[in-house]
PyMOL Python script that loads the backbone (N, CA, C, O; Angstrom):
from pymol import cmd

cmd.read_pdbstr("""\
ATOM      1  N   UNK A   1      99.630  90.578 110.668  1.00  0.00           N
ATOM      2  CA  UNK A   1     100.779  89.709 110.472  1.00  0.00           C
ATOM      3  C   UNK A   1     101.954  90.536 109.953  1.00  0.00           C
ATOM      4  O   UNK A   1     101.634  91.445 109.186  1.00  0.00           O
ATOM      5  N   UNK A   2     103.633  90.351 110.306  1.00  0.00           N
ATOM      6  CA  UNK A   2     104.264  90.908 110.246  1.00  0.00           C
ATOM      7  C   UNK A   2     105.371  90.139 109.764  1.00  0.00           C
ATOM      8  O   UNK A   2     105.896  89.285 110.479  1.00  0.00           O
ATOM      9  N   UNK A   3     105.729  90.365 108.691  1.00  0.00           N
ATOM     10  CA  UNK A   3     106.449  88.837 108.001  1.00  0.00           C
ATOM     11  C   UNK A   3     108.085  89.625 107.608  1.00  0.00           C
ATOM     12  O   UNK A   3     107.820  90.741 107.159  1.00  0.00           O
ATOM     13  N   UNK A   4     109.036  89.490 107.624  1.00  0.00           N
ATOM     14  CA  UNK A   4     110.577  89.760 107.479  1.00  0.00           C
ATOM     15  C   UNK A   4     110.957  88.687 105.764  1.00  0.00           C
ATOM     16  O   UNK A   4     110.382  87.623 105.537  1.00  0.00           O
ATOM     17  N   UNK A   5     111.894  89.252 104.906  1.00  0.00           N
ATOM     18  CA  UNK A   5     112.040  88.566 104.022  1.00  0.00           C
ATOM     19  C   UNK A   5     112.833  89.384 103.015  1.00  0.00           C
ATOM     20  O   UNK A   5     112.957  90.529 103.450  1.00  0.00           O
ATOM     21  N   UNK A   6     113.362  89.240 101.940  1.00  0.00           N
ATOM     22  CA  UNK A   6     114.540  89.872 101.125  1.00  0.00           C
ATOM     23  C   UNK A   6     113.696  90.171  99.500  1.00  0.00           C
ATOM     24  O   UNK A   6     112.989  89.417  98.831  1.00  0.00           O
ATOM     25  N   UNK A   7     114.045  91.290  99.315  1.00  0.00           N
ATOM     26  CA  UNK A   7     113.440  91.852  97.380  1.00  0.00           C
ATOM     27  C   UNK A   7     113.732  90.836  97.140  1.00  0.00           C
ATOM     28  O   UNK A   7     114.508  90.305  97.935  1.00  0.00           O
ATOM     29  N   UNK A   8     113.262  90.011  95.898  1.00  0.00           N
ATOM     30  CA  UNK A   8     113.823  89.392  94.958  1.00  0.00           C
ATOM     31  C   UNK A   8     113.707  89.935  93.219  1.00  0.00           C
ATOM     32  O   UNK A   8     114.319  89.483  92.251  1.00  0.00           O
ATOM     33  N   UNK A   9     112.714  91.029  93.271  1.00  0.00           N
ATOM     34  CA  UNK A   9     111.984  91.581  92.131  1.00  0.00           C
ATOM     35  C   UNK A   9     111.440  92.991  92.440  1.00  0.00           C
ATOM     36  O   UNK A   9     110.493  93.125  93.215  1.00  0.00           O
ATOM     37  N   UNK A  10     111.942  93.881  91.932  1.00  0.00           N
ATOM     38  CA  UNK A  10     111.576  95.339  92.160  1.00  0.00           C
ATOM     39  C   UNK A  10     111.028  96.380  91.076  1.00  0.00           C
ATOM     40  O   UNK A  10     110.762  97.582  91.080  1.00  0.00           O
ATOM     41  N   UNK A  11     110.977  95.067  89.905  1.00  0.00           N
ATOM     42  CA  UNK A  11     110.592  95.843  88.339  1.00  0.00           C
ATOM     43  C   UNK A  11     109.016  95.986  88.231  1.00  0.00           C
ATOM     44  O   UNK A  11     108.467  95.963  87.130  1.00  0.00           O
ATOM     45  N   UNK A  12     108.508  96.093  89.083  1.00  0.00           N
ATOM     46  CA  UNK A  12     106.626  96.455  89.113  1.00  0.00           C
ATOM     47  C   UNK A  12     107.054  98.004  89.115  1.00  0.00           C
ATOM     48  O   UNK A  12     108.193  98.464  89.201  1.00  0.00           O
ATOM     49  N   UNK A  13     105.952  98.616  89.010  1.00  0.00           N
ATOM     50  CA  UNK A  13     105.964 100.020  89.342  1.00  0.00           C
ATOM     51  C   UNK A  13     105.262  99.716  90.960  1.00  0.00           C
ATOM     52  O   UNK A  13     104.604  98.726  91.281  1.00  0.00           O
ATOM     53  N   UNK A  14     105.597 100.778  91.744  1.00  0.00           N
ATOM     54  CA  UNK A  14     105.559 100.914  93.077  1.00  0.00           C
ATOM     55  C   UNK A  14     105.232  99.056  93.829  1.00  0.00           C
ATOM     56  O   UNK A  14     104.487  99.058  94.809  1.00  0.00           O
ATOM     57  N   UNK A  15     105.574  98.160  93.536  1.00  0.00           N
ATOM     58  CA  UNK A  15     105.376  97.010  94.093  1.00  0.00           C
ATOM     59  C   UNK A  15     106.605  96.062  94.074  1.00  0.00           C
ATOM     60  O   UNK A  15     107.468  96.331  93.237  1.00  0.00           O
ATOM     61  N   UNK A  16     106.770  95.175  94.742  1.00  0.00           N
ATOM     62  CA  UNK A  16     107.998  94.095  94.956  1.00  0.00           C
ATOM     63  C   UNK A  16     107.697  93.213  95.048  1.00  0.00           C
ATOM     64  O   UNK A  16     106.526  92.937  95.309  1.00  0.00           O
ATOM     65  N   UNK A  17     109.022  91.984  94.801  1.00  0.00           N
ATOM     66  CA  UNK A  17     108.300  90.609  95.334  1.00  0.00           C
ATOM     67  C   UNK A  17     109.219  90.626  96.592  1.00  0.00           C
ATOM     68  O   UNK A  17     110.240  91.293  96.757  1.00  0.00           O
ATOM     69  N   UNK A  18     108.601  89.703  97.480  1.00  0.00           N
ATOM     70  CA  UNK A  18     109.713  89.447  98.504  1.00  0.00           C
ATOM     71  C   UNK A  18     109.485  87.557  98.656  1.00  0.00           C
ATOM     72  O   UNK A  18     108.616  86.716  98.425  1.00  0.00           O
ATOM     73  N   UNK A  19     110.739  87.625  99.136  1.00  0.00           N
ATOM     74  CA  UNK A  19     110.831  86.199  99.157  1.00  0.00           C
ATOM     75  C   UNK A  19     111.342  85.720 100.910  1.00  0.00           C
ATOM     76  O   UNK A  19     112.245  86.216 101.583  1.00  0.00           O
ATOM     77  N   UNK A  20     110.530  84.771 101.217  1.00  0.00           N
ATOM     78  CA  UNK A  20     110.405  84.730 102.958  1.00  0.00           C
ATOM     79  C   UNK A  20     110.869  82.967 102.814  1.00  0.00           C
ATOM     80  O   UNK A  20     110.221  82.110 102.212  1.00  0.00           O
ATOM     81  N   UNK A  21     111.898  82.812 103.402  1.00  0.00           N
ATOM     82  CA  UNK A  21     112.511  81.091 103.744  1.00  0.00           C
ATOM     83  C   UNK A  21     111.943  80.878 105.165  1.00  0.00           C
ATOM     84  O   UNK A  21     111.880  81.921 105.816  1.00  0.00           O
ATOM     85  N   UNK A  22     111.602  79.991 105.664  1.00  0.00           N
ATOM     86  CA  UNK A  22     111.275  79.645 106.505  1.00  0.00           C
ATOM     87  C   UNK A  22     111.040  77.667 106.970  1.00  0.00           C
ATOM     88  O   UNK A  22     110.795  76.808 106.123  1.00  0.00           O
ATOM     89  N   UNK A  23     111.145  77.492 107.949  1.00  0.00           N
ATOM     90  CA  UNK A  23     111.562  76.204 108.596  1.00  0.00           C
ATOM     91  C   UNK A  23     109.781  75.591 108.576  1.00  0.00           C
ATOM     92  O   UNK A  23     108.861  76.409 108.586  1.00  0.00           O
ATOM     93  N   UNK A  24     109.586  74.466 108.555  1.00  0.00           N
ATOM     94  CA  UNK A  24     108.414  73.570 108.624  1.00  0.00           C
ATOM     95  C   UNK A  24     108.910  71.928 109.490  1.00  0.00           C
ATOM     96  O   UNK A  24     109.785  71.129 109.153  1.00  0.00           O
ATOM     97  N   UNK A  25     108.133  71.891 110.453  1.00  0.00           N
ATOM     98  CA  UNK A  25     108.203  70.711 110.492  1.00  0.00           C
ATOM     99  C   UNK A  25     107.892  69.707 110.277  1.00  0.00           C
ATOM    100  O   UNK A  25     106.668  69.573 110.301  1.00  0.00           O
ATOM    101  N   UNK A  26     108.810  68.272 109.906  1.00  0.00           N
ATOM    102  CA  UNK A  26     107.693  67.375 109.332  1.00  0.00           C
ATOM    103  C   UNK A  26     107.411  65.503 110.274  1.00  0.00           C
ATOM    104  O   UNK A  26     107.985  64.419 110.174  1.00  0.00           O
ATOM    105  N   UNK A  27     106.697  65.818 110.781  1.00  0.00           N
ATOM    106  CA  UNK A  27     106.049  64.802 111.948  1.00  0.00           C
ATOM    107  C   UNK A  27     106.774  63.763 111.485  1.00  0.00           C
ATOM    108  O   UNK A  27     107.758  63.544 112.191  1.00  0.00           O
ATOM    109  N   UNK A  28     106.619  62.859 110.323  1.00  0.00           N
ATOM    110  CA  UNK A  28     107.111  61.829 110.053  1.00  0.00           C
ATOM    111  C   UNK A  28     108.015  61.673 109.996  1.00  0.00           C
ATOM    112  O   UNK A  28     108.312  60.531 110.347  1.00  0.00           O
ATOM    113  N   UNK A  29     109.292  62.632 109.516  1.00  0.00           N
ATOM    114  CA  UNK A  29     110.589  62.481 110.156  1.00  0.00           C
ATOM    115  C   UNK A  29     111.507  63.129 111.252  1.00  0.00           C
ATOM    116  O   UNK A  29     112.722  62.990 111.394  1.00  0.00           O
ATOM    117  N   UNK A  30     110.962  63.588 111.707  1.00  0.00           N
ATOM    118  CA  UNK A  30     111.022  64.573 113.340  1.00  0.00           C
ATOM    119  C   UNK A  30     112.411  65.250 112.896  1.00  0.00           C
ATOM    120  O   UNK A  30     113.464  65.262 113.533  1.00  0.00           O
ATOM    121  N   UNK A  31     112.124  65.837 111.574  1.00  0.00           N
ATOM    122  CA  UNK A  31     113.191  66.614 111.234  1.00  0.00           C
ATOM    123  C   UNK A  31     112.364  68.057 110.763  1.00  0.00           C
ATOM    124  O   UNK A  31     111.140  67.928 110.721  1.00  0.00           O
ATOM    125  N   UNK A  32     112.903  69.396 110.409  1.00  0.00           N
ATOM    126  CA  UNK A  32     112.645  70.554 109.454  1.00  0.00           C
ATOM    127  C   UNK A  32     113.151  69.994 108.057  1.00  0.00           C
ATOM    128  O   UNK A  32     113.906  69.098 107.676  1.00  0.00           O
ATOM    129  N   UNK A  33     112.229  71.130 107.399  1.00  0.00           N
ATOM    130  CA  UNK A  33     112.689  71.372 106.121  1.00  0.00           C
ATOM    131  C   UNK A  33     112.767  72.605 105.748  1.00  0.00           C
ATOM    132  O   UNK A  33     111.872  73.361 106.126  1.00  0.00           O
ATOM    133  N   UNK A  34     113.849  73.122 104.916  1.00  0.00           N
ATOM    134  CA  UNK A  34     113.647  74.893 104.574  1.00  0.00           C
ATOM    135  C   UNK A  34     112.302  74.582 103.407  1.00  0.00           C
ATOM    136  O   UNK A  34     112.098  73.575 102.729  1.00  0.00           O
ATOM    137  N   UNK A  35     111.799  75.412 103.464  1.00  0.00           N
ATOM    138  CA  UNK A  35     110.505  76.147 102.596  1.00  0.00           C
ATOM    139  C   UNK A  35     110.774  77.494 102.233  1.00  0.00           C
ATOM    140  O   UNK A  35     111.698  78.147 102.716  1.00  0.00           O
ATOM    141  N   UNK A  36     109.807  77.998 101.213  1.00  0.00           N
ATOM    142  CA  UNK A  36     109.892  79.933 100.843  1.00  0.00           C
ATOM    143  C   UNK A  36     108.974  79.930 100.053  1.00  0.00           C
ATOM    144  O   UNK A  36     108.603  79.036  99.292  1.00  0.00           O
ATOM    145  N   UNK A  37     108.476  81.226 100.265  1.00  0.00           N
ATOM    146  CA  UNK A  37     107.011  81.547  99.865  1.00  0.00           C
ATOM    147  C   UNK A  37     108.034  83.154  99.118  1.00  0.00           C
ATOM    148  O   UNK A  37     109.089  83.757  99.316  1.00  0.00           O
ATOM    149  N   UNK A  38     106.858  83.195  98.243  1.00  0.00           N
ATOM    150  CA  UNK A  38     107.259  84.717  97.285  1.00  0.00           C
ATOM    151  C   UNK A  38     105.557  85.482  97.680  1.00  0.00           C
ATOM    152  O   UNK A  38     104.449  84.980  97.490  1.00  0.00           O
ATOM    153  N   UNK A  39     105.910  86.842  98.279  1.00  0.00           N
ATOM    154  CA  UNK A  39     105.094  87.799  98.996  1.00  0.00           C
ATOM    155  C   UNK A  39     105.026  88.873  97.977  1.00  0.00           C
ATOM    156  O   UNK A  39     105.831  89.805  97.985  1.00  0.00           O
ATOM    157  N   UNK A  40     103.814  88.728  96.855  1.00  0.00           N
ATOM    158  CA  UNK A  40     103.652  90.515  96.599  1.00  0.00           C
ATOM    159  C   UNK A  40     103.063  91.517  97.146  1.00  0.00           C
ATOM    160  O   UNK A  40     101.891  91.434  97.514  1.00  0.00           O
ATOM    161  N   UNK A  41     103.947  92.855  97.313  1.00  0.00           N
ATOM    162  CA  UNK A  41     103.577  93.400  98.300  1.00  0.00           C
ATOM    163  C   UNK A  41     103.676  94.742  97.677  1.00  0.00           C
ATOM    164  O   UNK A  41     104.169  94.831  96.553  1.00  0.00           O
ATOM    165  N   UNK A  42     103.257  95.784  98.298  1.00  0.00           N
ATOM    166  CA  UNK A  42     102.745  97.297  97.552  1.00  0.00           C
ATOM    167  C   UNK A  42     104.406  98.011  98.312  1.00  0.00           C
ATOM    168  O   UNK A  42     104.755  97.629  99.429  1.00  0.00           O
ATOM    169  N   UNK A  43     105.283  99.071  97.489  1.00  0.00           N
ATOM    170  CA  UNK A  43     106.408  99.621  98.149  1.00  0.00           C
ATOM    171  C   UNK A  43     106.550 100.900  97.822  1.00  0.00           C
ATOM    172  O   UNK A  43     107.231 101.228  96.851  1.00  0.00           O
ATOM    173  N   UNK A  44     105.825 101.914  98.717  1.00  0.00           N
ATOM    174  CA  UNK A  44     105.607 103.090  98.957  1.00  0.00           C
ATOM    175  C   UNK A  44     107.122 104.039  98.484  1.00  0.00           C
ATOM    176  O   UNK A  44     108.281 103.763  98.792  1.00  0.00           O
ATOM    177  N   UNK A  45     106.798 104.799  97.940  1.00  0.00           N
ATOM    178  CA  UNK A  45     107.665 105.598  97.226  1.00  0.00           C
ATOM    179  C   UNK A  45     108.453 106.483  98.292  1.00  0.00           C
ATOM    180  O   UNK A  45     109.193 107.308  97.756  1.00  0.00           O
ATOM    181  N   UNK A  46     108.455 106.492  99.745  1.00  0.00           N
ATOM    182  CA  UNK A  46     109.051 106.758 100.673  1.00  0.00           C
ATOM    183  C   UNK A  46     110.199 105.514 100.844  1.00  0.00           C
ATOM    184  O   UNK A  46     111.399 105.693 101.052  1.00  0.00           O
ATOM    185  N   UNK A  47     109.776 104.711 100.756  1.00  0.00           N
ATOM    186  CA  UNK A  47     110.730 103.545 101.155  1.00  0.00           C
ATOM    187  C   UNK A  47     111.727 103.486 100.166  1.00  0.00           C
ATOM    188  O   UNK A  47     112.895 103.873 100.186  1.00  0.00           O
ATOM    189  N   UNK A  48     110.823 102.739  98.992  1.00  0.00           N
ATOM    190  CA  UNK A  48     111.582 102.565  97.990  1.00  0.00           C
ATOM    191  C   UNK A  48     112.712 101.396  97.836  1.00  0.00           C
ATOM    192  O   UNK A  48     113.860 101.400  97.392  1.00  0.00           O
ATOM    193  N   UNK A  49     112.180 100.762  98.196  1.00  0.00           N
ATOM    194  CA  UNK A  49     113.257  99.326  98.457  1.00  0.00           C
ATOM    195  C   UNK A  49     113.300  98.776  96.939  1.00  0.00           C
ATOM    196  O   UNK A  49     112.521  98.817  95.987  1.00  0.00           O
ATOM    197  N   UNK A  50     114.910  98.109  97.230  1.00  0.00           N
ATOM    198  CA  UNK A  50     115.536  97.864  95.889  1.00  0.00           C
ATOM    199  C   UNK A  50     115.887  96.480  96.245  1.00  0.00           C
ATOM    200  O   UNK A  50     115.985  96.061  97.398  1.00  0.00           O
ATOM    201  N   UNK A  51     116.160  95.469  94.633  1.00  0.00           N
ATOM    202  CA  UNK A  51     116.756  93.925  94.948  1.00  0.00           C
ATOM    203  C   UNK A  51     117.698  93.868  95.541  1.00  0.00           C
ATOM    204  O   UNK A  51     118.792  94.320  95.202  1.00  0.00           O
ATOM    205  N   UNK A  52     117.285  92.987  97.078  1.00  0.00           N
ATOM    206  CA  UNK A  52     118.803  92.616  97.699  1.00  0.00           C
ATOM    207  C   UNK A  52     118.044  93.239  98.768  1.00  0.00           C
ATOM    208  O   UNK A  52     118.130  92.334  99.598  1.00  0.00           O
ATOM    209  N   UNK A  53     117.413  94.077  99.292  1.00  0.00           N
ATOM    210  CA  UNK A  53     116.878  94.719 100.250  1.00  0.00           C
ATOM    211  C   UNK A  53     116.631  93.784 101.283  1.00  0.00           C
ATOM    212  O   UNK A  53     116.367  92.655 100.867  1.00  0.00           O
ATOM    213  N   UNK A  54     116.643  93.965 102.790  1.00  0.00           N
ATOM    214  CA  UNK A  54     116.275  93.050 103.600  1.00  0.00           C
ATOM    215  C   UNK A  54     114.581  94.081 104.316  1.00  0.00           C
ATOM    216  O   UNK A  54     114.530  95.004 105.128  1.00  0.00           O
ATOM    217  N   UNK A  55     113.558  93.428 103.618  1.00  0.00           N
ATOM    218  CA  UNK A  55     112.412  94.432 105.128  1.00  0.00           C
ATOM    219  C   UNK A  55     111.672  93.389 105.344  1.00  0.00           C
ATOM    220  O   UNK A  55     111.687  92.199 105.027  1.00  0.00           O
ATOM    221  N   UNK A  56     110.692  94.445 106.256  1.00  0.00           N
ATOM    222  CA  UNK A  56     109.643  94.262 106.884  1.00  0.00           C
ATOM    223  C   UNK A  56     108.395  94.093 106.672  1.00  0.00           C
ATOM    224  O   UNK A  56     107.790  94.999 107.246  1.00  0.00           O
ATOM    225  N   UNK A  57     107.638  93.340 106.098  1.00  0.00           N
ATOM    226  CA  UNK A  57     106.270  93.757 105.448  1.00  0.00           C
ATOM    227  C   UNK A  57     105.105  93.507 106.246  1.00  0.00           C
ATOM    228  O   UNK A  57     105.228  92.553 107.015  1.00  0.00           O
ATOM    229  N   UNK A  58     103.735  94.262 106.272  1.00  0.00           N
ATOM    230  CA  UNK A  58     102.924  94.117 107.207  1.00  0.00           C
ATOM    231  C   UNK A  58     101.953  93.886 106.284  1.00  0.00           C
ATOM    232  O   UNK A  58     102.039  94.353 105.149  1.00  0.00           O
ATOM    233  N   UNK A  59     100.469  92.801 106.868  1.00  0.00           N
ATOM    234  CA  UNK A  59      99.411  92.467 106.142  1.00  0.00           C
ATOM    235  C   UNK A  59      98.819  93.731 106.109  1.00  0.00           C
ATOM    236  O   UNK A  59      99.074  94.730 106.782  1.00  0.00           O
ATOM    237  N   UNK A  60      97.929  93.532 105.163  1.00  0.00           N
ATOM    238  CA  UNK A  60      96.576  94.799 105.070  1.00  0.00           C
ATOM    239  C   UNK A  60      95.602  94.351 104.125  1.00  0.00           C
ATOM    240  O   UNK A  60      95.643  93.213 103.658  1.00  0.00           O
ATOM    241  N   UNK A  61      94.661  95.256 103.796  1.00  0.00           N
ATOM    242  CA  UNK A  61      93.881  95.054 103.412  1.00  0.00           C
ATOM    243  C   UNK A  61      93.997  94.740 101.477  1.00  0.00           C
ATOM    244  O   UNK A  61      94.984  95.096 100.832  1.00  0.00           O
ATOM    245  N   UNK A  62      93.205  94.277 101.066  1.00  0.00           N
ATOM    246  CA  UNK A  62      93.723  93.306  99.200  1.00  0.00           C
ATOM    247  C   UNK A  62      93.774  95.357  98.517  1.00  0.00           C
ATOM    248  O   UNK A  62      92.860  96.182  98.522  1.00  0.00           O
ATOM    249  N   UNK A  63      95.094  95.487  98.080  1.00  0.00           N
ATOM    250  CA  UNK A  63      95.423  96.463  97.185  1.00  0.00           C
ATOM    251  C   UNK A  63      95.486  96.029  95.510  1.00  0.00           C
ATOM    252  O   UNK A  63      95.626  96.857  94.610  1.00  0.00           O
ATOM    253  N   UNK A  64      95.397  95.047  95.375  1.00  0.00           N
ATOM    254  CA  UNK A  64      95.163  94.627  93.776  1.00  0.00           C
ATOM    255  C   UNK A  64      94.450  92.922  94.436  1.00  0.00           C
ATOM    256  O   UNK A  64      94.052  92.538  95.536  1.00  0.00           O
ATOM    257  N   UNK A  65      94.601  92.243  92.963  1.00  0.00           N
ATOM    258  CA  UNK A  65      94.458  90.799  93.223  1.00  0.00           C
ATOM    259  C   UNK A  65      95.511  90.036  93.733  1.00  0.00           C
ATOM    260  O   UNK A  65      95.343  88.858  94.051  1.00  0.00           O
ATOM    261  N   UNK A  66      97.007  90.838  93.880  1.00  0.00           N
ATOM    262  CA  UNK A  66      97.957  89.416  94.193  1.00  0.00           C
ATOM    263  C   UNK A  66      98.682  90.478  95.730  1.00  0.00           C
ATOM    264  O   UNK A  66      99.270  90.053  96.725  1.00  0.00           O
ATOM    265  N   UNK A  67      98.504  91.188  95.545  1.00  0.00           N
ATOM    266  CA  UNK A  67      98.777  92.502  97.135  1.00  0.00           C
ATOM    267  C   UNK A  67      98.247  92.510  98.192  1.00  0.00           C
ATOM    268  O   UNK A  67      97.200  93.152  98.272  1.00  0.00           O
ATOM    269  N   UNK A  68      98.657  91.944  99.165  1.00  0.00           N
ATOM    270  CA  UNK A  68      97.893  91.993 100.082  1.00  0.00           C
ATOM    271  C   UNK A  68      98.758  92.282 101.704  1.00  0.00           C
ATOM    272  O   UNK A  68      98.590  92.088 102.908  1.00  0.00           O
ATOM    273  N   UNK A  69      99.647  92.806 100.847  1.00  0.00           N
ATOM    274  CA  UNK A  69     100.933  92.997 101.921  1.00  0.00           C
ATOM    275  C   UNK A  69     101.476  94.611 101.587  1.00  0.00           C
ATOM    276  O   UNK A  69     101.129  95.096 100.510  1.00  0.00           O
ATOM    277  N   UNK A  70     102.387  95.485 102.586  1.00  0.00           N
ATOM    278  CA  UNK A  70     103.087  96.522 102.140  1.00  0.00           C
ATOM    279  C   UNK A  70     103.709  96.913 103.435  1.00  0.00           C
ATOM    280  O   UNK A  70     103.392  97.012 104.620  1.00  0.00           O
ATOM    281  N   UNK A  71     105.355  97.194 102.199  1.00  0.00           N
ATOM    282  CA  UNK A  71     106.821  97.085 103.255  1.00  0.00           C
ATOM    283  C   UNK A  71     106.686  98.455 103.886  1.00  0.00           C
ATOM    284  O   UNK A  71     106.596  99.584 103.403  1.00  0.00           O
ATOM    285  N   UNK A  72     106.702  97.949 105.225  1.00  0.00           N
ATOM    286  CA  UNK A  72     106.798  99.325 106.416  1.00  0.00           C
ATOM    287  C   UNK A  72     108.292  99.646 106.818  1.00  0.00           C
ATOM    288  O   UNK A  72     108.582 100.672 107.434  1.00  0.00           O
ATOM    289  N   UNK A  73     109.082  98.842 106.489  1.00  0.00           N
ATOM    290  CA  UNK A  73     110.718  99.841 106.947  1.00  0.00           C
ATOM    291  C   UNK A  73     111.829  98.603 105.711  1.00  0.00           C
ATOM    292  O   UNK A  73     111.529  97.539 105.170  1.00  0.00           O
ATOM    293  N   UNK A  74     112.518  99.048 105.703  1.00  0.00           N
ATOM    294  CA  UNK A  74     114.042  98.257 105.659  1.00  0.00           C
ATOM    295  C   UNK A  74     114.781  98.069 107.064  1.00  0.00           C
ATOM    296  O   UNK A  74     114.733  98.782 108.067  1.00  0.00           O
ATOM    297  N   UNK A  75     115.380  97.057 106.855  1.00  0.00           N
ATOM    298  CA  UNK A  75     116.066  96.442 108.082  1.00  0.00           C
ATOM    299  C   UNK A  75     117.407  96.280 108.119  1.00  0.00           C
ATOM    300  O   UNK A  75     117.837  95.639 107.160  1.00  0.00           O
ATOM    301  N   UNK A  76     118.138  96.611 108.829  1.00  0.00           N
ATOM    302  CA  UNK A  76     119.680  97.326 108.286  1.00  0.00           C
ATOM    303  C   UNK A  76     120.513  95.259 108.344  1.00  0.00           C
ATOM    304  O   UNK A  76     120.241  94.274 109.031  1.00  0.00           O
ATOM    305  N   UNK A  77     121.198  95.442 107.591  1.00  0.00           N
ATOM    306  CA  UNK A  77     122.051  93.718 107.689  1.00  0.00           C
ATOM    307  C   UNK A  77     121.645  93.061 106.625  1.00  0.00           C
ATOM    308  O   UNK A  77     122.139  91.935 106.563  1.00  0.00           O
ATOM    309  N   UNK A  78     120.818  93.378 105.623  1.00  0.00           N
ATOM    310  CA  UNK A  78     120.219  92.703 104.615  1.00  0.00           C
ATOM    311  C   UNK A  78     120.873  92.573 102.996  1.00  0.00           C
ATOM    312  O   UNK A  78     120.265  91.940 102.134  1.00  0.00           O
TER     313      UNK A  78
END
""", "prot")
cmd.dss("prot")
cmd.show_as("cartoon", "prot")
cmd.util.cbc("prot")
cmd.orient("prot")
């Protein structure tokens, strides 16, 4: 899984939060709603992404108890 979403928190040592908005639909009123989920994710000291950052994060395998994600690029526009 390959999920897109913005830092919101970069004060872990080598880890981030990211925060992902995303649309849901809801049957009963044949409308969307915005939603957002907060992604902790592992951020390799190559990257190094900072708050405000726009990336990329890819699933993997559990790196702590709440990690289960880690950002593979920054994405320029963010």
């Amino acid at each position: 899984k390959i999920l897109e979403g913005i830092v919101v928190s970069a004060k872990m040592q080598r880890s981030v939060v990211v925060q992902r908005d995303y649309l849901k639909y809801v049957e009963k009123y044949q409308r969307y709603e915005r939603r957002r989920s907060k992604i902790h994710a592992h951020n390799p000291p190559c990257i190094n992404a900072k708050e405000g950052d726009k990336v990329k994060i890819a699933e993997c395998r559990p790196i702590s108890k709440t990690i289960s994600f880690v950002v593979i690029e920054k994405v320029e526009g963010g």
